[in-house]
ZAMARGU-4260 file (C-alpha; in steps of 0.2 Angstrom, whole numbers, plus 5000, padded with zeros to 4 digits):
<rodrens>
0) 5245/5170/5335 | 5243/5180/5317 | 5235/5198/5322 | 5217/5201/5321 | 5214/5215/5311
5) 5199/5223/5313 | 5193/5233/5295 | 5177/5240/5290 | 5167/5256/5288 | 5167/5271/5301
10) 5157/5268/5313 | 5156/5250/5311 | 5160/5246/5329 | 5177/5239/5327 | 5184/5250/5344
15) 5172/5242/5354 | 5176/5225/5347 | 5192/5224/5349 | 5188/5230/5366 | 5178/5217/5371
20) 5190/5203/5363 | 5203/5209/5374 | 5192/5206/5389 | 5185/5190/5380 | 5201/5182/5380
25) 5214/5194/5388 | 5223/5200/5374 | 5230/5217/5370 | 5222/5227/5358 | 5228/5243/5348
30) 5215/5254/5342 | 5224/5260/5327 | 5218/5278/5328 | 5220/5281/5345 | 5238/5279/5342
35) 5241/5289/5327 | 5233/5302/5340 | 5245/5299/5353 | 5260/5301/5339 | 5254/5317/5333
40) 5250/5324/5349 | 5234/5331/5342 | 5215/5324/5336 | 5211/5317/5321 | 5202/5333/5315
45) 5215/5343/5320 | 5227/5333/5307 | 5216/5332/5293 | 5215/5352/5297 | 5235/5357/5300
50) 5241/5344/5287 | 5229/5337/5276 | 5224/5317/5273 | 5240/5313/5266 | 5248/5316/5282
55) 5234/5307/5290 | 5237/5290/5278 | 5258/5293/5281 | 5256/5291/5299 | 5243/5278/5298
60) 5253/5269/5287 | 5267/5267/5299 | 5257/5265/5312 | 5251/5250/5305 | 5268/5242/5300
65) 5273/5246/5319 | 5262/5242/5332 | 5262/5227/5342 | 5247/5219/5348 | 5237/5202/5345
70) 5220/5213/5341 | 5222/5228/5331 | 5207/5239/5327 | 5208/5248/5307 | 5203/5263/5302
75) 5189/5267/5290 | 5201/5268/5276 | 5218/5260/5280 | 5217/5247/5269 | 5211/5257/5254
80) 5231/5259/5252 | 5235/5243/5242 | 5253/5241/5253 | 5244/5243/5268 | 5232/5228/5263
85) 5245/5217/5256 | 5255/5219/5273 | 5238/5216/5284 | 5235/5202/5275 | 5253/5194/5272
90) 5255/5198/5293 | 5239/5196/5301 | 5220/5189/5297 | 5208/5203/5291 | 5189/5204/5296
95) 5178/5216/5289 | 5161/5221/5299 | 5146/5221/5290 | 5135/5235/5298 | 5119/5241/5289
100) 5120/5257/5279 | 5107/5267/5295 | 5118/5259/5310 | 5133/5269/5300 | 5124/5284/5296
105) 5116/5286/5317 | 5134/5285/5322 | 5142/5296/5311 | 5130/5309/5315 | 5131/5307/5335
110) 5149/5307/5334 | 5149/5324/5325 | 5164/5331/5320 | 5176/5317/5327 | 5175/5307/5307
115) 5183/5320/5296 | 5178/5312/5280 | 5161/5308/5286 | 5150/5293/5280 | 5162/5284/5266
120) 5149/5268/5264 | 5143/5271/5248 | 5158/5274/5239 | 5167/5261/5249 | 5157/5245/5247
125) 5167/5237/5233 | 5181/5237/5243 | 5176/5231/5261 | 5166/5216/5251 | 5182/5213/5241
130) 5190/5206/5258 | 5186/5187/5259 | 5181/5186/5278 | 5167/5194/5286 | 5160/5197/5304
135) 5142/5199/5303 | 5129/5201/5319 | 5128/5182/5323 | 5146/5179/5320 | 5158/5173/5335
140) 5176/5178/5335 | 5187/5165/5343 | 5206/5169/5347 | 5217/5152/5351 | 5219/5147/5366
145) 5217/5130/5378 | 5203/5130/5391 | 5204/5125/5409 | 5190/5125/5424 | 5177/5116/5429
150) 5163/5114/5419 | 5145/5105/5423 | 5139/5101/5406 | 5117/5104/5405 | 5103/5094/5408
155) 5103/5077/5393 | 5090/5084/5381 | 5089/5066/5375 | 5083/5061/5396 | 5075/5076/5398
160) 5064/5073/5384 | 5060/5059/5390 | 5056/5063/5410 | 5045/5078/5403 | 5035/5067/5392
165) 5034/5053/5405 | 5027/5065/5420 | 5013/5074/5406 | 5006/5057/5403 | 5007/5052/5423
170) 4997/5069/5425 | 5010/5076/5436 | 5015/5092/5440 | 5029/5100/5425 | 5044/5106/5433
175) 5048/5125/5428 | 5059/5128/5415 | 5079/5132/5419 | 5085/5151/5411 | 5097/5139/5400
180) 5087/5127/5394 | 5089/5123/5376 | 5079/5126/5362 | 5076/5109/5358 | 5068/5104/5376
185) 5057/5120/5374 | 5051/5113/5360 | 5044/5099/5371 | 5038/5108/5382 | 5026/5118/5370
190) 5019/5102/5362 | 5015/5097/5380 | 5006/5111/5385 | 4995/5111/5367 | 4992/5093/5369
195) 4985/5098/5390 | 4976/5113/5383 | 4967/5103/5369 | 4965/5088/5381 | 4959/5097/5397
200) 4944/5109/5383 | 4942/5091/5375 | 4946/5096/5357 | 4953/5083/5346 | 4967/5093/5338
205) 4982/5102/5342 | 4994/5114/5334 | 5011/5106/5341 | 5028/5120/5336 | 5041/5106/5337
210) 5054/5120/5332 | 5070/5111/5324 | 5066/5096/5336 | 5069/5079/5329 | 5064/5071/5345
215) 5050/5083/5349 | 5041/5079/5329 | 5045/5059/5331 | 5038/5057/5350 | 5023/5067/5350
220) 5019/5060/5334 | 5011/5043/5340 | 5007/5052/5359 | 4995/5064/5349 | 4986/5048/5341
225) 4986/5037/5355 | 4977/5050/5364 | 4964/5054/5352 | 4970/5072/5345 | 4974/5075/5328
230) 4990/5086/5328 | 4997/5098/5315 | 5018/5098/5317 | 5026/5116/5314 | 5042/5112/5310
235) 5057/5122/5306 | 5074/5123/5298 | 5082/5106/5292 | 5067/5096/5301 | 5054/5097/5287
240) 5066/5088/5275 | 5069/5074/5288 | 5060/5055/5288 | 5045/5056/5298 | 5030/5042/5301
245) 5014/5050/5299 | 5000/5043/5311 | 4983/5048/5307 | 4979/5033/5320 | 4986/5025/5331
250) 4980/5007/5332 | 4985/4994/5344 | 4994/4976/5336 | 5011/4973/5328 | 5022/4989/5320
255) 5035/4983/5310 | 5050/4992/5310 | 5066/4992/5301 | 5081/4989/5314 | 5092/5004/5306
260) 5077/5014/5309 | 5080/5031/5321 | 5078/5028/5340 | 5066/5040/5340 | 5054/5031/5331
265) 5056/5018/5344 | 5054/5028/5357 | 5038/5037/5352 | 5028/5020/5350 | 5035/5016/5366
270) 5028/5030/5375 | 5010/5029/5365 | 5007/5011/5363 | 5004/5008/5383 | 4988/5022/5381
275) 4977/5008/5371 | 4967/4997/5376 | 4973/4984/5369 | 4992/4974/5369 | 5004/4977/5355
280) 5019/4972/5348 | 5037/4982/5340 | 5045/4969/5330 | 5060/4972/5321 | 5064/4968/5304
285) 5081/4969/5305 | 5091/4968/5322 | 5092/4985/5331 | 5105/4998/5331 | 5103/5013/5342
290) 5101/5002/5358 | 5107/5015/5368 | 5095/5029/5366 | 5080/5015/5368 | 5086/5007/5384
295) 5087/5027/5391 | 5066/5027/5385 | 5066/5009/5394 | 5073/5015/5409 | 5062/5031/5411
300) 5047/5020/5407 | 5050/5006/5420 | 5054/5022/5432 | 5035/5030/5428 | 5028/5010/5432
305) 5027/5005/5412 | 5029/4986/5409 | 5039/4985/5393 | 5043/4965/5388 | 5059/4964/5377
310) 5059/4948/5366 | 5069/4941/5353 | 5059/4951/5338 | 5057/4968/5349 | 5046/4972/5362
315) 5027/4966/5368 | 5019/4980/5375 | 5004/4979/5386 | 4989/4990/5385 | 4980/5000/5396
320) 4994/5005/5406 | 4993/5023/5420 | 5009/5031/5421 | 5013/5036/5440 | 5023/5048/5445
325) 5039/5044/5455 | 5039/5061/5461 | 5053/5071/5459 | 5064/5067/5444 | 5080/5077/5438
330) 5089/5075/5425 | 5107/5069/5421 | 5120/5079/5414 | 5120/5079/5395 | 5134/5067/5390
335) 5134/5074/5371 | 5139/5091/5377 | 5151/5085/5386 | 5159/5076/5372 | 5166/5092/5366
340) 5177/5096/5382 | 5182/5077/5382 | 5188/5083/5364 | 5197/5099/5372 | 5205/5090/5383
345) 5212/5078/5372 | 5222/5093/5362 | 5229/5101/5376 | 5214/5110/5387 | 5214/5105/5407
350) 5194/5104/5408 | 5187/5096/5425 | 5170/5090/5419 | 5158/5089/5432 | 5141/5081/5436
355) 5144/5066/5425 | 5134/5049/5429 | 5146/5034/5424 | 5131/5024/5426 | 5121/5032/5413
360) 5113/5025/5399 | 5115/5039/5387 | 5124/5032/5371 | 5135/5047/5374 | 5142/5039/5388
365) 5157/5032/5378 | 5164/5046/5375 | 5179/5043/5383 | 5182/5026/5378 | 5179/5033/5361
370) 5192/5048/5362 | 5206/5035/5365 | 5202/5024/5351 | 5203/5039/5340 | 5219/5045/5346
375) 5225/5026/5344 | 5221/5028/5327 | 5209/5013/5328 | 5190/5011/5319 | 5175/5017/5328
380) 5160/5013/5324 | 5148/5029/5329 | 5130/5020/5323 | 5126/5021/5342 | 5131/5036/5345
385) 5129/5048/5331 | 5130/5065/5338 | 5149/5059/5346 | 5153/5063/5330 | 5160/5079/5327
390) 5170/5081/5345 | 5177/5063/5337 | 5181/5070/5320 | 5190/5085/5329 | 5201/5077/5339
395) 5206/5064/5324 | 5211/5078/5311 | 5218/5090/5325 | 5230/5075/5331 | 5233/5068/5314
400) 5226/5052/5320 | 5219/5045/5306 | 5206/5035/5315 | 5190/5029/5303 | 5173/5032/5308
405) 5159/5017/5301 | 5141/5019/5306 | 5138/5036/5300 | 5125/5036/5288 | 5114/5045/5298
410) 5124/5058/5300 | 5118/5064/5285 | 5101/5068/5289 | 5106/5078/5305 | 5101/5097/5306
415) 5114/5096/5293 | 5125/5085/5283 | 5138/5081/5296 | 5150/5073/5287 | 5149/5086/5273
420) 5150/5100/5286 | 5165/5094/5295 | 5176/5091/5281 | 5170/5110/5276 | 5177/5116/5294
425) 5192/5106/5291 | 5196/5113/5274 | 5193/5132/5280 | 5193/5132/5299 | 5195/5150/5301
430) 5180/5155/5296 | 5166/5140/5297 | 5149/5141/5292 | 5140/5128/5304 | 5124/5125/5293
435) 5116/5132/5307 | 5120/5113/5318 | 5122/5115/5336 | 5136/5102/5337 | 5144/5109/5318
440) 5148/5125/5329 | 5151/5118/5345 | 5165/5106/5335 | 5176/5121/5326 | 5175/5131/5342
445) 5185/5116/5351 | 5196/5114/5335 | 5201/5132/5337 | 5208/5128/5355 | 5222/5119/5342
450) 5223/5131/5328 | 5236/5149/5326 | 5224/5161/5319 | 5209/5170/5323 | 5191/5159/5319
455) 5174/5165/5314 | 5160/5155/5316 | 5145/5161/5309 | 5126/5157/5315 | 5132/5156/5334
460) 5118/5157/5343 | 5113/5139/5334 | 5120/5130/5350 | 5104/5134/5360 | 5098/5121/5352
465) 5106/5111/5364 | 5120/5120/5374 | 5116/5139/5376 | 5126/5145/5387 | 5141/5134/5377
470) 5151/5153/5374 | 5151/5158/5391 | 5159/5141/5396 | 5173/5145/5385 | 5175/5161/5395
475) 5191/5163/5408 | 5198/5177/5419 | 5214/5181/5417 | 5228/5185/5426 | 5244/5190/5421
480) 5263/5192/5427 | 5273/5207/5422 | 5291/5211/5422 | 5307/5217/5411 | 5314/5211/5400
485) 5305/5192/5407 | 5311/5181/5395 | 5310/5165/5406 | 5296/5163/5418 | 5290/5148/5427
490) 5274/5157/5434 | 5261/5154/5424 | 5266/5135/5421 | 5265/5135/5441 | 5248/5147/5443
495) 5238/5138/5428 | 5241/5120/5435 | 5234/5128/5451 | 5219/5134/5443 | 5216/5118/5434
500) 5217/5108/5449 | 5204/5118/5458 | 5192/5119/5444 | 5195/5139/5441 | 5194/5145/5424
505) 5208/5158/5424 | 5221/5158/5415 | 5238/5168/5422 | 5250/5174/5403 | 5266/5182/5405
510) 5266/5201/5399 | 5283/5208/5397 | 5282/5228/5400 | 5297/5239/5399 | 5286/5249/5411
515) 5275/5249/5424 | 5263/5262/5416 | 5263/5248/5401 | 5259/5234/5415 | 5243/5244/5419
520) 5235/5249/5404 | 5236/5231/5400 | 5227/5226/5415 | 5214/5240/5414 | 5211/5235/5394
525) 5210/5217/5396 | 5201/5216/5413 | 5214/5207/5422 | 5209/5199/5440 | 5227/5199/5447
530) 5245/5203/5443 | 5260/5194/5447 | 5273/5208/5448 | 5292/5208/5445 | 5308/5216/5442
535) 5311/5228/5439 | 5292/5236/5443 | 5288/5230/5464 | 5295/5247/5470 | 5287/5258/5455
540) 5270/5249/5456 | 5267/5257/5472 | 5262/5275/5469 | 5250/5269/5456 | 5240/5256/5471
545) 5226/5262/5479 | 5229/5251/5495 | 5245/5242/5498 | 5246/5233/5514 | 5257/5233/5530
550) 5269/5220/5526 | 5272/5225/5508 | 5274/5245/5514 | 5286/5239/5527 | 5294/5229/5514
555) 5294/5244/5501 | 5290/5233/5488 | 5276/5225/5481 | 5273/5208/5469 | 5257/5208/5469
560) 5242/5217/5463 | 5224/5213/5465 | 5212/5221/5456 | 5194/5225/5461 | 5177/5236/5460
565) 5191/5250/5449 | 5202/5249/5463 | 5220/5240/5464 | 5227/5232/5479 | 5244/5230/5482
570) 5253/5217/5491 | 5269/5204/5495 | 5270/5188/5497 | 5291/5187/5492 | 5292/5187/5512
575) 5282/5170/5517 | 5287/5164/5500 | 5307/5165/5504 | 5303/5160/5524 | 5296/5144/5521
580) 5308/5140/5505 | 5325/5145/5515 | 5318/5134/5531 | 5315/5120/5522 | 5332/5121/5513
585) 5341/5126/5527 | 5331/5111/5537 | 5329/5122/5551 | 5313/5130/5562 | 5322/5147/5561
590) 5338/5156/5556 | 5344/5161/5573 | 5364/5161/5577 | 5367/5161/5556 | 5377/5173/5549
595) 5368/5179/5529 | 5378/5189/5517 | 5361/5195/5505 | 5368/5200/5490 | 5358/5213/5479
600) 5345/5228/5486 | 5331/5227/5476 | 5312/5224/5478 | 5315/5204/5480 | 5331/5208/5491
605) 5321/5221/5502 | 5307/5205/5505 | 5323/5194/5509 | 5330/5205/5521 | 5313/5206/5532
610) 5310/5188/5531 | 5328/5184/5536 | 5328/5196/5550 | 5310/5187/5558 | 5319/5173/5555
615) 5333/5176/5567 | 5346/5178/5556 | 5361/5190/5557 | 5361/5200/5540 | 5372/5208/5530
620) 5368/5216/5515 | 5381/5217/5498 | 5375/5228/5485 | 5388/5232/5472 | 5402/5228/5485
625) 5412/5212/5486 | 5409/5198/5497 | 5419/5197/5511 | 5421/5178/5520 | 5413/5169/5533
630) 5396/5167/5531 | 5385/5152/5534 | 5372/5156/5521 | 5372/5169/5505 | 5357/5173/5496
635) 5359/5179/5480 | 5345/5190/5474 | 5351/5198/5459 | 5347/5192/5440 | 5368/5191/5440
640) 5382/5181/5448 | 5388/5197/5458 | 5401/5189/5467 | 5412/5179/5451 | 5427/5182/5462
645) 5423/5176/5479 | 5432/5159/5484 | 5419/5146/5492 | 5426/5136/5506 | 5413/5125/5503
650) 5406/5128/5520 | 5393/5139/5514 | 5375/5135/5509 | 5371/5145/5495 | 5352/5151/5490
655) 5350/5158/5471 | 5332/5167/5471 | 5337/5163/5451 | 5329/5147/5442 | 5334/5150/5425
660) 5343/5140/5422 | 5341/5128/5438 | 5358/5126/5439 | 5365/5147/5440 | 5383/5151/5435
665) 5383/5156/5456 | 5375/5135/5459 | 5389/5129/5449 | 5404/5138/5457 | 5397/5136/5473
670) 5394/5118/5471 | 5410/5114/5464 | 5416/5120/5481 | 5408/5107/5490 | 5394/5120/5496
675) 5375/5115/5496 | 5364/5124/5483 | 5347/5128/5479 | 5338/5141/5466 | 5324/5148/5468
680) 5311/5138/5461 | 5303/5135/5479 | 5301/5151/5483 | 5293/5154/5467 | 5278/5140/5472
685) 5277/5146/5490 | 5274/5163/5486 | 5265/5159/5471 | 5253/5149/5483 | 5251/5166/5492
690) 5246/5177/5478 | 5234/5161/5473 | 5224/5164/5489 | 5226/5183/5488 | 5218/5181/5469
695) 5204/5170/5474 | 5198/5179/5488
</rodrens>
């Protein structure tokens, strides 16, 4: 991933940016002055005081060109040095915070003498708007990465829409509204409680706020008439420039439609036209193409005991019809939202999506169906299913697919241009201005899961219009393993399939530290859950642990760490992992009666020796020593081959602790012999499975 370099003015906030990306998405970050500090030994001030500013930009200079880290917070002035730009730009991606000129100002002044060149804003604005991206207060910073967990997508705006309007006109009782409920069904909501406040005083008008709300606008707008109130629609954003039929009335008889007209048309006069007296009749004019999104209105209509007739022109309706109440209703898990974890998954994320009626009749539904004929490469027609569109369209260009959308002229009178916007996000998907369209965002966030670079999207919070709590979903602790030089390591591979089978969204990376102080201050700045720990830090570890437990201190060694409320916990599960990995490859029930040479004295050796000696076994340990002869089993727990002189008699069974490669130098000697082999790949899982439940507690 190119290094996010945060730039901008002093006092911007770019420290506790890039504090909060590190725990966002568990990468390291550098805050650029707090190393200069740590080179020089002394404060900013006291630089600028001893040596003068051209020290200062020497040393930030070099700084810059030699700290390693995924997130790297600029000073207020690093990049006014045109090398230092051309190397943050040519290495990295750079995003300048916009902070008003006050926010700045309220900062320097509480931070007192800690800025030595005080408030710079004014004479620096050319040069922070000279960068081309920008992080502004409604702008969300994505690093790559792919997703995993369970995730339950919300309620289906489209059936809850529908239910809500359904129990208002049965005269039922309104369920409460949910913390995340989107802005869309709040929207309902409103216009539901204006139309039962002017109903129940017996006015004949209404103010209805339909927000951006398409459905909200073209449902309520034939409800209103049919029930005798003349309503004035607020509408917001994109909504006032979309199609909308005016009712000033509404009279019962025939109301010709045009097939390709929106369902939401549809679904209005099907909600309305049962409240008149007399019968009436939809015909279409042409056939009709969102189906889908009428037979959900059908369905909630027939539940609330409205008789709807479908004939070969459209639908007979029959007047003076009561809605009842069924009584409880709840409903289904929006199939749209999911459509965008379908898309994740099909570039590489592991998302267990939950809560999803395979019955349903939200067009959405196909989503699947319709992922596979992408990645095929095949036609898909979208007129059914319109707002499939962007997850679809993300998955084509991600995976080079070149599937072809038909059916989506509607898409272009969305909350925005859909089409337009898409090919915008695909021509600059780092930073992506989603017209302020829920689904626009929601789309570039998935695509970033495939991307190399840092993303902005810009107007964030537009997915509570129908997923807000979308960001947190994309949310995962992490855990980590750590080690020296760990070149090759198979535990995250292990540990993130575990997590995606159980639905966790954690995510274990590997963290090579030269030290264990390194390994810490890793795990403090990106929030770390838990720690997989290995050579050469399981002894030195220790004496930073506030608890270590029993069968790790008589093991003197730990390869786990668990960390909780501020307080790390120290434990090892090498023991039971090795136990049950050398009884199974042994095909005994204990050791008893064998002879072991264990080569090697270290933490994993020291967790060998205790497991071999519960097991029975007689133990001999060769550290740095040759191996002398007849032993039944040698376990090699070293990163070498420590014994390249010793002659097999092929009698021996002999246990790497090594997987790298599967086959290890020792294996291959030894096999040759005649001898029976094994790395230690097994061991790896069973003790893996032991920090698993130690992490998860």
């Amino acid at each position: 991933m190119k290094t996010l370099y945060l730039y901008g003015p002093p006092a911007s906030g770019k420290s506790t940016l890039a504090r909060n990306l590190a725990k966002e998405f568990g990468r390291m970050y550098v805050d650029l002055d707090e190393e200069i500090v740590r080179r020089a030994g002394c404060s900013i001030p006291e630089i600028f005081e001893s040596k003068g500013e051209a020290e200062f930009r020497r040393l930030e200079s070099e700084a810059l060109r030699t700290v390693k880290a995924p997130i790297v917070a600029l000073g207020g002035g690093t990049l006014l040095d045109p090398s230092n730009r051309a190397f943050a730009e040519e290495n990295g991606f750079v995003a300048v915070l916009d902070v008003d000129e006050e926010t700045i100002a309220a900062r320097i002044a509480a931070g007192g003498r800690s800025r030595p060149l005080g408030n710079m804003l004014a004479e620096r604005r050319t040069h922070y708007a000279s960068f081309a991206r920008h992080v502004k207060s409604d702008t969300k910073i994505l690093l790559p990465r792919k997703l995993r967990g369970a995730i339950t997508p919300p309620a289906s705006k489209s059936h809850l829409h529908r239910l809500l309007i359904a129990e208002f006109l049965s005269g039922g009782e309104m369920s409460s509204a949910d913390a995340g409920e989107c802005a869309d069904i709040a929207a309902t909501r409103r216009c539901i409680a204006s139309l039962a406040e002017a109903r129940d005083a017996g006015r004949k008008s209404a103010v209805l706020d339909c927000g951006e709300s398409g459905s909200t606008l073209r449902f309520f707008a034939p409800i209103a008439a049919a029930l005798g109130i003349k309503a004035e629609f607020i509408r917001r954003g994109r909504l006032a420039d979309r199609p909308m039929m005016e009712y000033d009335a509404l009279n019962a008889g025939v109301h010709e439609l045009r097939g390709d007209i929106s369902s939401q048309f549809v679904t209005g006069l099907l909600f309305a036209l049962p409240l008149l007296d007399d019968d009436s009749e939809i015909r279409f004019s042409t056939p009709l193409e969102s189906r889908g999104y009428v037979d959900m209105t059908l369905q909630v209509l027939e539940r609330y005991g409205i008789e709807i007739k479908e004939v070969s022109t459209g639908f007979i309706v029959r007047g003076s019809q009561r809605y009842v109440s069924p009584g409880s209703v709840e409903a289904e898990a929006d199939w749209s939202g999911a459509a965008f974890w379908f898309a994740a998954n099909a570039l590489g994320s592991e998302i267990r999506i939950d809560g999803l009626d395979a019955a349903s009749r939200q067009p959405d539904a196909v989503i699947a169906e319709f992922v596979e004929k992408v990645k095929r490469g095949e036609t898909v027609d979208v007129s059914g299913c319109p707002d499939n569109y962007p997850a679809l369209a993300v998955v084509n260009k991600a995976l080079g697919a070149n599937a072809v959308f038909t059916g989506t002229e509607r898409l272009k009178i969305k909350e925005s241009d859909r089409l337009a916007a898409m090919e915008d996000v695909f021509a600059d998907p780092y930073e992506v201005d989603p017209k302020n369209d829920h689904r626009i965002a929601m789309a570039a966030a998935i695509y970033a899961t495939s991307l190399d670079s840092p993303v902005l999207i810009h107007t964030s919070g537009c997915v509570s219009k129908s997923y807000p709590c979308f960001w947190d979903e994309l949310k995962m602790d992490l855990y980590a393993v750590t080690g020296w030089p760990l070149l090759k390591t198979s535990s995250p591979q292990i540990h993130n399939a575990a997590h995606a089978k159980a639905g966790r969204k954690a995510e274990m990376i590997s963290y090579p530290a030269e030290t264990v102080e390194e390994s810490l201050l890793f795990a403090e700045r990106c929030d770390v859950k838990g720690m997989a720990v290995t050579i050469p830090h399981k002894e030195s570890v220790m004496k930073y642990l506030d608890f270590i437990d029993d069968a790790a201190r008589e093991i003197g060694a730990v390869n786990t760490v668990v960390f909780k409320d501020g307080r790390k916990f120290g434990y090892n599960t090498d023991e039971t992992g090795f136990s049950k990995a050398i009884l199974e490859f042994t095909a005994r029930e204990s050791l008893s009666g064998l002879k072991v040479a264990l080569l090697g004295a270290g933490g994993a050796a020291k967790a060998v020796l205790v497991a071999l000696k519960r097991l029975g076994a007689e133990v001999e340990v060769f550290h740095r020593r040759a191996l002398t002869p007849g032993f039944d089993l040698i376990v090699n727990a070293t990163p070498v081959d420590p014994i390249e002189e010793y002659s097999f008699t092929g009698d021996e069974m002999v246990y790497d602790l090594r997987y790298v490669p599967a086959v290890t130098p020792l294996m291959e000697r030894a096999s040759a012999a005649g001898c029976r082999v094994a790395n230690g790949y097994s061991m790896l899982v069973y003790q893996a499975q032991g920090q698993l439940q130690l992490f998860s507690r």
